[in-house]
Backbone as ProteinMPNN parsed JSONL, in Angstrom:
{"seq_chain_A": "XXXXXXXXXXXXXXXXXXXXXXXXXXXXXXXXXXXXXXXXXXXXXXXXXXXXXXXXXXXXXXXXXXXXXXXXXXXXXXXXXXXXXXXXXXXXXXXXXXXXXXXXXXXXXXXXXXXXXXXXXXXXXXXXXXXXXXXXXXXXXXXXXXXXXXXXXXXXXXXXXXXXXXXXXXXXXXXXXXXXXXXXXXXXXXXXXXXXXXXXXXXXXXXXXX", "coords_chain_A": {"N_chain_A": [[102.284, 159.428, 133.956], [98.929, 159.63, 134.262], [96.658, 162.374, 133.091], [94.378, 164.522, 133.494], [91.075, 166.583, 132.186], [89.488, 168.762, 132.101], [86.731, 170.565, 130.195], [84.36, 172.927, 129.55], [82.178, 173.718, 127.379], [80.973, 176.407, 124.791], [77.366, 176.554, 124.654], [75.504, 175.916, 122.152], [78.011, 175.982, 119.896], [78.79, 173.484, 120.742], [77.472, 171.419, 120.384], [77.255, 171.132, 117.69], [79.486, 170.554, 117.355], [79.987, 167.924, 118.916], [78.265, 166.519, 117.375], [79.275, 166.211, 115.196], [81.465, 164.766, 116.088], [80.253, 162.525, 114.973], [79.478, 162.466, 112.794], [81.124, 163.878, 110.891], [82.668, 166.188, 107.916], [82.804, 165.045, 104.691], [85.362, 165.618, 103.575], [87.488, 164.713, 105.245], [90.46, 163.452, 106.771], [91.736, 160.486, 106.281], [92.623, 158.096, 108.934], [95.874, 156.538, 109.754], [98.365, 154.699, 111.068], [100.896, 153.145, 112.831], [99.819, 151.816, 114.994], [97.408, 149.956, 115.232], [98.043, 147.258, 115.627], [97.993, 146.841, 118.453], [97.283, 146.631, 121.707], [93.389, 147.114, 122.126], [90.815, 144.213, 120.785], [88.538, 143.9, 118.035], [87.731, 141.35, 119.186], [86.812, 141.826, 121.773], [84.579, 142.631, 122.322], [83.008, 140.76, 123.01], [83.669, 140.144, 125.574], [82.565, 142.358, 127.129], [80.118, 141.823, 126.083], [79.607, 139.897, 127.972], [80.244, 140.591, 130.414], [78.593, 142.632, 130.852], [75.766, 141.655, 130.744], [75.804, 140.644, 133.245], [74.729, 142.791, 134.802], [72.014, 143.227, 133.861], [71.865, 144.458, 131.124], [71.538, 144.13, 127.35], [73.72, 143.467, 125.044], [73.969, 143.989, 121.644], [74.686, 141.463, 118.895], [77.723, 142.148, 117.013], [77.631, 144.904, 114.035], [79.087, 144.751, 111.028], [80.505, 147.638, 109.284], [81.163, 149.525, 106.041], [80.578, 150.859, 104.346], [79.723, 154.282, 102.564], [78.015, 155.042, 104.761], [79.897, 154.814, 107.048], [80.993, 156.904, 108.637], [79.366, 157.596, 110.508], [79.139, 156.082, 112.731], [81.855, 155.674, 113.389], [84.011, 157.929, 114.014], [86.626, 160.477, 114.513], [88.259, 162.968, 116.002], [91.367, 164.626, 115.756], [93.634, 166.534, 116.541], [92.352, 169.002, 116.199], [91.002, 167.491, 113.474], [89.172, 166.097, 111.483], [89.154, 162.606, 111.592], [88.655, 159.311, 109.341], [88.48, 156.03, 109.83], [88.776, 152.476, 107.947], [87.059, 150.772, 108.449], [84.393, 149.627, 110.646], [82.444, 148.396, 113.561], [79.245, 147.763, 114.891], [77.128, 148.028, 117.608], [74.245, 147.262, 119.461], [72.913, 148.717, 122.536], [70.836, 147.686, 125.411], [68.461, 148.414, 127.692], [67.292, 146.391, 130.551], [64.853, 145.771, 129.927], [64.438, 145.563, 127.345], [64.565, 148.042, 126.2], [66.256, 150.351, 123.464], [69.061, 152.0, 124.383], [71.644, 152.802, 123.818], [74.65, 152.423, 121.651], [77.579, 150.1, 121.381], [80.446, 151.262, 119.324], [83.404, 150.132, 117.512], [86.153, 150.965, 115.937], [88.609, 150.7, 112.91], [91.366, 149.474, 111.098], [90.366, 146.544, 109.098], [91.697, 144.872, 110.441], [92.322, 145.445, 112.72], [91.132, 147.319, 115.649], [91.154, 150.964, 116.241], [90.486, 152.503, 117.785], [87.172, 152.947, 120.174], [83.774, 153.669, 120.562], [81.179, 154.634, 122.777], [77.992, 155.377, 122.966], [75.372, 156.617, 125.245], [72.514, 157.305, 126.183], [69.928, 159.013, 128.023], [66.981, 160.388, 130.015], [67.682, 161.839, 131.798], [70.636, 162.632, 133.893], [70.658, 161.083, 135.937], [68.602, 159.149, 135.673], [68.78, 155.731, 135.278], [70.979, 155.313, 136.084], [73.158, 154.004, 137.697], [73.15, 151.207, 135.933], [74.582, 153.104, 133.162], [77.057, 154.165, 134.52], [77.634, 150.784, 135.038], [78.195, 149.696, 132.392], [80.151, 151.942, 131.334], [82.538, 151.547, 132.977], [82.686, 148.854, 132.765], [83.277, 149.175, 129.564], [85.733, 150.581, 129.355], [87.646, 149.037, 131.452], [87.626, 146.721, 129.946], [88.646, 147.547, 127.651], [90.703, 149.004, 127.789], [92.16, 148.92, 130.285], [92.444, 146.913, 133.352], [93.099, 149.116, 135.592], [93.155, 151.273, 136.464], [92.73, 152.318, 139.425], [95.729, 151.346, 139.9], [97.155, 153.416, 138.062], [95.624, 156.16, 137.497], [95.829, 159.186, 138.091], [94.173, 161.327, 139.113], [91.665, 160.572, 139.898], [90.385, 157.992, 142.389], [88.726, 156.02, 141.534], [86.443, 154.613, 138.608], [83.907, 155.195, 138.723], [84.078, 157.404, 140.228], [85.344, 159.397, 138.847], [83.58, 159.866, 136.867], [81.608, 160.983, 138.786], [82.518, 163.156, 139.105], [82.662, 164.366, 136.69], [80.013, 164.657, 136.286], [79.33, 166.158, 138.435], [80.783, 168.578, 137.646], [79.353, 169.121, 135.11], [76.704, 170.23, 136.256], [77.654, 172.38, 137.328], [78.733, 173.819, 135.546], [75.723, 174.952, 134.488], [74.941, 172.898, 133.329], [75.977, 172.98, 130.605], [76.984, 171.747, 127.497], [79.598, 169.28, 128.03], [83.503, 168.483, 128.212], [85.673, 165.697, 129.525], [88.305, 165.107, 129.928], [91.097, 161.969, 130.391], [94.694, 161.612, 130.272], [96.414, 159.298, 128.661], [96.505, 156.817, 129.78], [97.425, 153.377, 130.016], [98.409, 153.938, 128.21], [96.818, 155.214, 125.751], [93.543, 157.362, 125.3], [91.117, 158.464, 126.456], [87.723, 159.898, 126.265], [85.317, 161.744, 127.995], [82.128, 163.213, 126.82], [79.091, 164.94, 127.917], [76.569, 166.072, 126.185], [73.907, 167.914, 126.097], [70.164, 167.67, 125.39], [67.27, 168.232, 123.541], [65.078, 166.661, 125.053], [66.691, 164.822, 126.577], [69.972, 163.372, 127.5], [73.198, 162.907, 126.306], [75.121, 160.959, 126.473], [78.811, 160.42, 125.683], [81.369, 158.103, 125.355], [84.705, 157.993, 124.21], [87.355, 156.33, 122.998], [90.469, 156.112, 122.43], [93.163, 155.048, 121.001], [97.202, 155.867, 121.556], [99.103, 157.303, 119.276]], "CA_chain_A": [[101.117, 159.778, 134.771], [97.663, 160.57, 133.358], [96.42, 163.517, 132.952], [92.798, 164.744, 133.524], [91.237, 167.962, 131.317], [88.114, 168.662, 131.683], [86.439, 171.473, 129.408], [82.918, 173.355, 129.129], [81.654, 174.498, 125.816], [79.77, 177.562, 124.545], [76.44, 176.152, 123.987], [76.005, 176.126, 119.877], [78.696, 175.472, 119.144], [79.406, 172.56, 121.375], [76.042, 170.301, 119.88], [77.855, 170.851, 116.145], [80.835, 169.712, 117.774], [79.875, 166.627, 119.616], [77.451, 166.042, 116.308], [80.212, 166.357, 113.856], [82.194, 164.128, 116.044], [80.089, 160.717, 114.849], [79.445, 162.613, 111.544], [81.802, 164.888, 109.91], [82.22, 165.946, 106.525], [83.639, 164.077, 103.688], [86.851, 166.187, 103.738], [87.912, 164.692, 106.281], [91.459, 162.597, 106.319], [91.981, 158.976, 106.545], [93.75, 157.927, 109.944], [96.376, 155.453, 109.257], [99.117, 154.587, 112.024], [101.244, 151.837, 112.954], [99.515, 151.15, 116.376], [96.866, 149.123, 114.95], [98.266, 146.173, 116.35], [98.16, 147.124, 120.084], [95.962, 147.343, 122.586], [92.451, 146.074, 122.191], [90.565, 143.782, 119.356], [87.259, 143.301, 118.04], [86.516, 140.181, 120.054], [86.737, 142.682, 122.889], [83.112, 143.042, 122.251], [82.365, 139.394, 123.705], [83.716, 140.114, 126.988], [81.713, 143.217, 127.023], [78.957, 141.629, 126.257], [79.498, 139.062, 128.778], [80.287, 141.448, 131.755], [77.458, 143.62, 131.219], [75.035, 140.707, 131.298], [75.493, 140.345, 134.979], [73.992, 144.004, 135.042], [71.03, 143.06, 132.842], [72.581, 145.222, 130.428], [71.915, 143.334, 126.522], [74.635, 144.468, 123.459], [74.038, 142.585, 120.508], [75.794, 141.088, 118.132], [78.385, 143.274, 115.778], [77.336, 144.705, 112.478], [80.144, 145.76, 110.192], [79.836, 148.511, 108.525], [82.002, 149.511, 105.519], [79.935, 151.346, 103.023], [79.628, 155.836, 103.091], [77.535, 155.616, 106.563], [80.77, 154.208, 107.887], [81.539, 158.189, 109.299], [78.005, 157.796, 111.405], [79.967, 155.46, 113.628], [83.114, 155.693, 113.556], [84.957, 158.926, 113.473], [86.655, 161.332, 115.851], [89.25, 164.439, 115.914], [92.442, 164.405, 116.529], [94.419, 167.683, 117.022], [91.133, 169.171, 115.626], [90.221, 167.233, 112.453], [88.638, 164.586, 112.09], [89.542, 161.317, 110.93], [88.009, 158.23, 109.094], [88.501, 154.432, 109.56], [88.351, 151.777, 106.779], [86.178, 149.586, 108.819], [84.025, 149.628, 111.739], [81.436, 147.585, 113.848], [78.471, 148.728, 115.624], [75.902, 147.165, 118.204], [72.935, 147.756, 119.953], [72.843, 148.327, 124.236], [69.629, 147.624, 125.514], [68.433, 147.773, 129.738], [66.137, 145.053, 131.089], [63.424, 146.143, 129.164], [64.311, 145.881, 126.319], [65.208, 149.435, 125.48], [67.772, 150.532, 123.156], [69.773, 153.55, 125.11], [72.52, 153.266, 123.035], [75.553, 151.589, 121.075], [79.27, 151.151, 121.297], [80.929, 151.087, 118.324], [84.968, 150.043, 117.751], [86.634, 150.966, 114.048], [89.795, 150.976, 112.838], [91.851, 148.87, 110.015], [90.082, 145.347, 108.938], [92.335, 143.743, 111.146], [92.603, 145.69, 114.373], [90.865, 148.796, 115.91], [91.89, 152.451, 116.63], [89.198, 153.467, 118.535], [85.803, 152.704, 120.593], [83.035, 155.175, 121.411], [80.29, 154.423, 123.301], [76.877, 156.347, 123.576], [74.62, 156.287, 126.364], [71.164, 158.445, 125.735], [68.95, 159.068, 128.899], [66.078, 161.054, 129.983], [68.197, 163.276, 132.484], [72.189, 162.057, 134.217], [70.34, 160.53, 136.977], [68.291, 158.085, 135.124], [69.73, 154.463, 134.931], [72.939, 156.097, 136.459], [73.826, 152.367, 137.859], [73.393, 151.016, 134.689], [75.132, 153.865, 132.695], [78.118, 153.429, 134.958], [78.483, 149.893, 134.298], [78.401, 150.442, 130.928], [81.633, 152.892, 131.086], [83.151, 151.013, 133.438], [82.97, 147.628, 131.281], [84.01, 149.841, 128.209], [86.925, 151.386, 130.075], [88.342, 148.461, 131.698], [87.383, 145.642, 129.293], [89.442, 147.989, 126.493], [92.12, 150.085, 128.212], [92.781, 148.274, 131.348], [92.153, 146.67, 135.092], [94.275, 149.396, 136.079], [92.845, 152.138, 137.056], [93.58, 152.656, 140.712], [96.918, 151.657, 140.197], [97.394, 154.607, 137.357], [94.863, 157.274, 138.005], [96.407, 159.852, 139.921], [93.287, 162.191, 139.826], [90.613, 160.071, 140.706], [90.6, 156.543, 142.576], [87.646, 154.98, 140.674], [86.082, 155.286, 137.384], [82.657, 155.825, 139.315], [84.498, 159.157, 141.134], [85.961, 160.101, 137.896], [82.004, 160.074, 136.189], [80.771, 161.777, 139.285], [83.252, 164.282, 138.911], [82.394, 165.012, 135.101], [78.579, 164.951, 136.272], [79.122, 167.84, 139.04], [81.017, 169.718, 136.497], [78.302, 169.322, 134.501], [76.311, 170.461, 136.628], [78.314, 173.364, 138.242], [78.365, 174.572, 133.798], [74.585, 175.0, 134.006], [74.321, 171.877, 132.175], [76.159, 173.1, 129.287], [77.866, 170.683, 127.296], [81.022, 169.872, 128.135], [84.267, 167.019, 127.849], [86.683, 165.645, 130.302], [89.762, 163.907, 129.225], [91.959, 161.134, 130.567], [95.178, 161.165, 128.953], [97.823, 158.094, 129.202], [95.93, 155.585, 130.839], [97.707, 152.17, 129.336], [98.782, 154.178, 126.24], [95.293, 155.33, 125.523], [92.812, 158.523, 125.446], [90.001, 158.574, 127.315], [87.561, 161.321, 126.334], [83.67, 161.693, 127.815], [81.344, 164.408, 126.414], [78.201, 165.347, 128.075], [75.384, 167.18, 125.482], [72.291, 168.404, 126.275], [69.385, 167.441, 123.964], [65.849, 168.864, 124.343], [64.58, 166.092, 126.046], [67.343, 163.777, 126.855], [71.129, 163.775, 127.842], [73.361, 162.252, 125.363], [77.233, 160.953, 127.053], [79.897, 159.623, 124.492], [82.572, 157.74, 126.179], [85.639, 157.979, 123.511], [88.57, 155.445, 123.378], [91.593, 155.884, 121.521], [94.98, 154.506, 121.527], [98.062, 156.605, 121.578], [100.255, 157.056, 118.042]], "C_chain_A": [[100.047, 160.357, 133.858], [97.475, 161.996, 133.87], [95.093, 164.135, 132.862], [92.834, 166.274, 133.04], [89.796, 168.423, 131.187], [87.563, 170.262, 131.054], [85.055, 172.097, 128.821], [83.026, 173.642, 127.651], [80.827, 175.041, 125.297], [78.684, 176.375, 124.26], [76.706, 176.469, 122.748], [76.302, 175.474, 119.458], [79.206, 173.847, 119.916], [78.327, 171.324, 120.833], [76.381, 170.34, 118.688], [79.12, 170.045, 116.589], [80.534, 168.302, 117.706], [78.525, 165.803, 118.215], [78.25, 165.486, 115.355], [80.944, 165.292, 114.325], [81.646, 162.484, 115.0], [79.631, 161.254, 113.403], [80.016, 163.941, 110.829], [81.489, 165.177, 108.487], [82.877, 165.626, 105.653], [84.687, 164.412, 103.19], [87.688, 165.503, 104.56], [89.251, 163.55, 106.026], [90.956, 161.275, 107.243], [93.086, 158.758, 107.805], [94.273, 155.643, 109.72], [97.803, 155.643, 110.566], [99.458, 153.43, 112.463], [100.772, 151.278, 114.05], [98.004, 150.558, 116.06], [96.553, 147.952, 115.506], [98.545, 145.835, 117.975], [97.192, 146.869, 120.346], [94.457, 145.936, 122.328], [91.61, 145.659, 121.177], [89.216, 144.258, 119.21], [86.658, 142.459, 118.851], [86.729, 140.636, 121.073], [84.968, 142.825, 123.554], [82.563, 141.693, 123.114], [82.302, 139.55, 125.103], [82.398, 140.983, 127.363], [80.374, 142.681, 127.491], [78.514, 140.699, 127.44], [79.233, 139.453, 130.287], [79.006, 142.173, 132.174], [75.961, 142.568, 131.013], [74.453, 140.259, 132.984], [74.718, 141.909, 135.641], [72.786, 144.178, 134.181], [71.14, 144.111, 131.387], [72.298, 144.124, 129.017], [72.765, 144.467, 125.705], [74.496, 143.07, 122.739], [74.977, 142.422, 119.396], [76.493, 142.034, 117.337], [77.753, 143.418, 114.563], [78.61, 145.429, 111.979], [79.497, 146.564, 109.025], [81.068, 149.418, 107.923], [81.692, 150.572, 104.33], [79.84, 153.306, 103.655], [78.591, 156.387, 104.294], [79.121, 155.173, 107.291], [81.195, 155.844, 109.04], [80.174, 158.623, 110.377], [78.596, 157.514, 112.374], [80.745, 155.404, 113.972], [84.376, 156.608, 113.332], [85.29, 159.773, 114.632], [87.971, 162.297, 115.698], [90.372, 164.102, 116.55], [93.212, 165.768, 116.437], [93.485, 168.714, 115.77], [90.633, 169.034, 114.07], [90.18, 166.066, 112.596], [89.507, 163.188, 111.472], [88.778, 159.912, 110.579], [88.94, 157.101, 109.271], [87.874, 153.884, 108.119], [87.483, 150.982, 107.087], [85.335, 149.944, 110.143], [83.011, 149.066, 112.517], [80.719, 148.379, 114.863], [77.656, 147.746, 116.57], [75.271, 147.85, 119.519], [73.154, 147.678, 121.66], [71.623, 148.501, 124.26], [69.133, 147.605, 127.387], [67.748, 146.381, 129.621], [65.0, 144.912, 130.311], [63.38, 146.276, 127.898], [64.793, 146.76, 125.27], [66.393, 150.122, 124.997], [67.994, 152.016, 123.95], [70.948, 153.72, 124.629], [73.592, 152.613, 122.102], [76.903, 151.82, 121.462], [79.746, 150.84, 119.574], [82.579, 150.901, 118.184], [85.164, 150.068, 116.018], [88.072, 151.05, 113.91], [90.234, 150.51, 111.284], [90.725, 147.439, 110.043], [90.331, 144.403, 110.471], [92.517, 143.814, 112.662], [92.239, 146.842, 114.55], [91.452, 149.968, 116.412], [90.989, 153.08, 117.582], [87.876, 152.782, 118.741], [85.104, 153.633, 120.949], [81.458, 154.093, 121.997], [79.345, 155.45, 123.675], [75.578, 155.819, 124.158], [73.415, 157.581, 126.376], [70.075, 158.075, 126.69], [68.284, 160.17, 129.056], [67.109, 162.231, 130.667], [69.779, 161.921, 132.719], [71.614, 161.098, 135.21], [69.768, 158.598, 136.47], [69.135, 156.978, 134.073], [71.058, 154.838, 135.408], [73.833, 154.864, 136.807], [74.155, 151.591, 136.512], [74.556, 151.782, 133.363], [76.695, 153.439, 133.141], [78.609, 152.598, 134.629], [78.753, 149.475, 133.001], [80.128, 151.152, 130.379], [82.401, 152.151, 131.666], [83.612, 149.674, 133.101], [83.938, 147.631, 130.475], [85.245, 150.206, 128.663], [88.484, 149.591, 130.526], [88.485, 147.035, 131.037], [88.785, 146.669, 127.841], [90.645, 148.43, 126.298], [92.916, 149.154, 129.317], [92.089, 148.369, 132.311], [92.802, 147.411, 135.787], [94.449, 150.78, 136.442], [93.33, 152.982, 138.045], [95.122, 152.73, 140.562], [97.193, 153.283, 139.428], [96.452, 155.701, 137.512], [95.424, 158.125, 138.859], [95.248, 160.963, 140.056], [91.779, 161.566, 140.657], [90.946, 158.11, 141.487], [89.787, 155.509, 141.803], [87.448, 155.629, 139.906], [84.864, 155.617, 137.704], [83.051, 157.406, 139.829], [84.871, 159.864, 140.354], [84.263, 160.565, 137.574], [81.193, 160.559, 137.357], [80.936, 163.155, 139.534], [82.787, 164.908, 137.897], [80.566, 165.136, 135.543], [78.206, 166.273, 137.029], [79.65, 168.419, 138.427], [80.223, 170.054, 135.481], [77.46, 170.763, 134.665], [76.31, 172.007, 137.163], [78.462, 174.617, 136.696], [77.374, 174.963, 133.631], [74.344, 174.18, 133.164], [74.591, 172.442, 131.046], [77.271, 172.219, 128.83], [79.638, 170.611, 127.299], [82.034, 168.064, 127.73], [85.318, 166.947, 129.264], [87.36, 164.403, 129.477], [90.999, 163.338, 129.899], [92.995, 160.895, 129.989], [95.774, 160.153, 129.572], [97.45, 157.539, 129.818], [96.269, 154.249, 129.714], [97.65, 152.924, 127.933], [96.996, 154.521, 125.422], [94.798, 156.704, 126.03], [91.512, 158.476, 125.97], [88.999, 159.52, 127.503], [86.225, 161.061, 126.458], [83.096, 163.07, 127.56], [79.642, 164.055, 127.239], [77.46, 166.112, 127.246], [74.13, 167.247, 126.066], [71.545, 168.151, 125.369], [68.111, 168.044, 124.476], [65.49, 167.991, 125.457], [65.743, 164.89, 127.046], [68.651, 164.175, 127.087], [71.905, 162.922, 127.052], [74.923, 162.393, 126.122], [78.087, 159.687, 126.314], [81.07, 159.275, 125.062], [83.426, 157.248, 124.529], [86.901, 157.393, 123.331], [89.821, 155.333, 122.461], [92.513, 155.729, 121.886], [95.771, 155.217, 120.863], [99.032, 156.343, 120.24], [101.627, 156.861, 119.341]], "O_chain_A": [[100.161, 161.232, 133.0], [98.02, 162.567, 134.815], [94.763, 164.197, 131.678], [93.767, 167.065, 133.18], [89.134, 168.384, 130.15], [88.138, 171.205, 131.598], [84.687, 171.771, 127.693], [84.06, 173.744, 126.99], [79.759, 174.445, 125.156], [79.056, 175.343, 123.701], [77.676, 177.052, 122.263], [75.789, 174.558, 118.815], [80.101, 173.217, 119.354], [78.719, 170.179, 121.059], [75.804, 169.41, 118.126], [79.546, 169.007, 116.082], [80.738, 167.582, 116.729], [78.081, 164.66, 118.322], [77.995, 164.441, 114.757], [81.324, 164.552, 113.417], [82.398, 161.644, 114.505], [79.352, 160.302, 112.675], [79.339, 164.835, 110.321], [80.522, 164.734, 107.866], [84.011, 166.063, 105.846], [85.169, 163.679, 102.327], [88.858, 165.877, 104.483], [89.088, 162.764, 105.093], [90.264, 161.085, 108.243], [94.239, 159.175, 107.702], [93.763, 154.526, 109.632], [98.129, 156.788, 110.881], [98.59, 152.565, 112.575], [101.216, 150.152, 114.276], [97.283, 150.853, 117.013], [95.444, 147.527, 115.832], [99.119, 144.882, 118.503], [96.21, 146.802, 119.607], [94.42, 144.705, 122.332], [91.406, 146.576, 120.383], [88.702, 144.948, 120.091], [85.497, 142.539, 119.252], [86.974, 139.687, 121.818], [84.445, 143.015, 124.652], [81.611, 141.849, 123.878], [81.333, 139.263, 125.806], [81.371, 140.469, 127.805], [79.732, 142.834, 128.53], [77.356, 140.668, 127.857], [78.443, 138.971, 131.099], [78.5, 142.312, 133.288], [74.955, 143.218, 131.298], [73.443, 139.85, 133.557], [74.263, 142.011, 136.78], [72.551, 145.315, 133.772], [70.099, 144.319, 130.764], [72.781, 143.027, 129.294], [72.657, 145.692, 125.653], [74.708, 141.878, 122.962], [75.889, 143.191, 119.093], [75.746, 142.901, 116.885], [77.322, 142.442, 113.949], [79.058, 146.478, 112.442], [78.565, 146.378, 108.243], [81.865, 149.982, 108.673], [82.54, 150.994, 103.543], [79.88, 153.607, 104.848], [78.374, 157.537, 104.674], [79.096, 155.467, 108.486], [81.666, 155.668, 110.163], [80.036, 159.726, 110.906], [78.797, 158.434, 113.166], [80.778, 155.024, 115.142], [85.412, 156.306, 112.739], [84.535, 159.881, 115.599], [88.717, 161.808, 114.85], [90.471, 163.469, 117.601], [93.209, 165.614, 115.216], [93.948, 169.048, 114.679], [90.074, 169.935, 113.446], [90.718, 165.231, 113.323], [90.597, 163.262, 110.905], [88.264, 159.347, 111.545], [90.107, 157.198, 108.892], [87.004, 154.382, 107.405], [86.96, 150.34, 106.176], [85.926, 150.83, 110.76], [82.065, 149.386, 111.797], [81.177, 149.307, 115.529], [77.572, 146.584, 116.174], [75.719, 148.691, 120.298], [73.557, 146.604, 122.107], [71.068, 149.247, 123.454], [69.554, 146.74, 128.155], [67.759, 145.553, 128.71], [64.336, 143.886, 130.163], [62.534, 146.93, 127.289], [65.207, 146.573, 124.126], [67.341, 150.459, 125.706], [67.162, 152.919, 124.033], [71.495, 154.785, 124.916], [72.843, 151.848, 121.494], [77.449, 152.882, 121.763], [79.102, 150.082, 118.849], [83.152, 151.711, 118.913], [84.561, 149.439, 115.149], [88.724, 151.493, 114.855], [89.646, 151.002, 110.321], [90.205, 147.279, 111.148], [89.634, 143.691, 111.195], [92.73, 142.95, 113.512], [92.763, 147.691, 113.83], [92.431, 149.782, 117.136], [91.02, 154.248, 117.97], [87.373, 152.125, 117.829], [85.596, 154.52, 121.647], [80.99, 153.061, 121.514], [79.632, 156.31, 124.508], [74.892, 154.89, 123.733], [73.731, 158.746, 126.618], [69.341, 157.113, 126.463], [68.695, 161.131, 128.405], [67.288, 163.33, 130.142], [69.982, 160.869, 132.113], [72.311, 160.085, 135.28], [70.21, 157.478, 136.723], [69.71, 157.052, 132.987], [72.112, 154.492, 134.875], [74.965, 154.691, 136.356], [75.306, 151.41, 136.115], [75.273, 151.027, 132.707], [77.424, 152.686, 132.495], [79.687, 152.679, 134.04], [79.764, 148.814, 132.764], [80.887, 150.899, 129.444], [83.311, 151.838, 130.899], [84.806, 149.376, 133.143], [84.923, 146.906, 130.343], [86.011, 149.893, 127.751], [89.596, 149.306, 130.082], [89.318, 146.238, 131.469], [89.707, 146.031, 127.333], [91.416, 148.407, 125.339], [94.076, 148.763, 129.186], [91.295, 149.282, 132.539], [93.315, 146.861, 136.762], [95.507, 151.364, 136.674], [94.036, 153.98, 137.901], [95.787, 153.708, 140.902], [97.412, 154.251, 140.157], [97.262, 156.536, 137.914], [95.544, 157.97, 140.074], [95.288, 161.588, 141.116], [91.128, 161.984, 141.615], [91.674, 157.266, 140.963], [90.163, 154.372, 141.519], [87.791, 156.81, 139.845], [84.442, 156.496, 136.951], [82.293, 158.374, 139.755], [84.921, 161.055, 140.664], [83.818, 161.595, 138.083], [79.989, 160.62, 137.106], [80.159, 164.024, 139.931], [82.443, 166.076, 138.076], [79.946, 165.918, 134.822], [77.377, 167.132, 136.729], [78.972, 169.443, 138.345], [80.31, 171.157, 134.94], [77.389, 171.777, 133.971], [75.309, 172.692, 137.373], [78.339, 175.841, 136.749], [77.359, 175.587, 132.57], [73.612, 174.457, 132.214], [73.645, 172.55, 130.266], [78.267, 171.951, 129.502], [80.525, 171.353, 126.875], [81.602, 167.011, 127.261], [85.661, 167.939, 129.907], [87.093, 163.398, 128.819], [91.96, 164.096, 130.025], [92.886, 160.057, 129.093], [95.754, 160.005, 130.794], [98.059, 157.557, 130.887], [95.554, 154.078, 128.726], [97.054, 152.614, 126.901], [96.366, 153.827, 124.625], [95.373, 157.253, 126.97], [90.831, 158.444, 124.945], [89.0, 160.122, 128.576], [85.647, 160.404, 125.593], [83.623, 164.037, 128.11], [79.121, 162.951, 127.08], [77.675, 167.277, 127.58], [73.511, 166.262, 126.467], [72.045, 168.334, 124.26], [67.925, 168.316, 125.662], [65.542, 168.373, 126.626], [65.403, 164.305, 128.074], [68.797, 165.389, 126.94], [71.309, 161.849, 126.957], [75.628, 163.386, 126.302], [77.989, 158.463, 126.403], [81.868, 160.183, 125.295], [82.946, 156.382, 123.798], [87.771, 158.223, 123.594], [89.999, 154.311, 121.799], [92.925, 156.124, 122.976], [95.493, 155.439, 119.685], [99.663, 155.289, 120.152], [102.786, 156.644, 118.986]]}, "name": "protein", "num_of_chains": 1, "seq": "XXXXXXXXXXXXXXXXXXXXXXXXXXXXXXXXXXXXXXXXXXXXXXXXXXXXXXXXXXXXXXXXXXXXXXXXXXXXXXXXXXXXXXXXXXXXXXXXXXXXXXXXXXXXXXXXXXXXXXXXXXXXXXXXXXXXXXXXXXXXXXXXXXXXXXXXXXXXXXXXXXXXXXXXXXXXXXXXXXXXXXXXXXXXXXXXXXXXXXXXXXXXXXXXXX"}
């Protein structure tokens, strides 16, 4: 059974946090683990892109990215340090208009990923919230699983889960915070809410279970 966790965080320190997650510092260890070969690929990204088409939603093509930005994109904590990938691909989300609002990114070994994050950067939670949604909901069930309902035992949808983490938000004074999914299809499930001066910045986090 999953496990839901959700968690405010002092202002401060919670915008170094959620900063540090997509760029740490070059201390940081190498994550290496035999579950590589699970779960979900690179050409994951096609569906993706395919699904979120029908929501005028563009993501463009992958760039790999291999060289010392590789810790911009692709990095994330695990029993609080961080960890690098040897590889990782990045690409652009765009609405109707054109406008980039954000990227997902998936990294791992060459051959098979460890992890997807996805960030979604709007004016406030409200704006594009349809859009946003299908976005997570894509990412979620295009990576982890159709399988939600059946396994979920705290929420029934992934819309009720993300309206849940938005009134907790909310109910924080809008201070940044995380909720976490554990064990959904062998997988971690972690969204962060930050605050930015002008904008709201939400990192949907995807990792698969050592």
């Amino acid at each position: 059974m999953n496990k839901l966790i959700m968690i405010p965080i002092v202002l401060g320190i919670a915008a170094v946090a959620s900063y540090t997650m997509l760029i740490p510092e070059d201390s940081s260890e190498p994550f290496t683990a035999p579950i590589y070969d699970s779960g979900f690929t690179y050409y994951d990204i096609e569906t993706i892109q395919t699904s979120l088409k029908e929501h005028d939603v563009f993501v463009s093509s992958p760039t790999a990215v291999t060289d010392h930005t590789i810790s911009q994109y692709c990095t994330f904590f695990e029993k609080g340090l961080s960890k690098n990938v040897e590889y990782c691909t990045t690409t652009a989300v765009l609405d109707s208009d054109g406008n980039t609002i954000g990227n997902i990114n998936i990294g791992g070994s060459a051959a098979s990923p460890i992890l997807a994050i996805a960030n979604i950067e709007t004016d406030t939670l409200e704006s594009d919230k349809e859009i946003t949604y299908a976005i997570f909901e894509t990412v979620i069930k295009t990576l982890v699983c159709d399988c939600w309902e059946e396994e979920s035992a705290d929420f029934e949808s992934i819309p009720e889960w993300l309206d849940a983490v938005h009134a907790f938000y909310y109910d924080s004074d809008e201070r940044n915070i995380k909720s976490k999914i554990d064990n959904l299809a062998d997988t971690e499930i972690l969204l962060e809410i930050t605050s930015k001066d002008d904008s709201v910045l939400r990192t949907l986090i995807i990792t698969k279970h050592v």
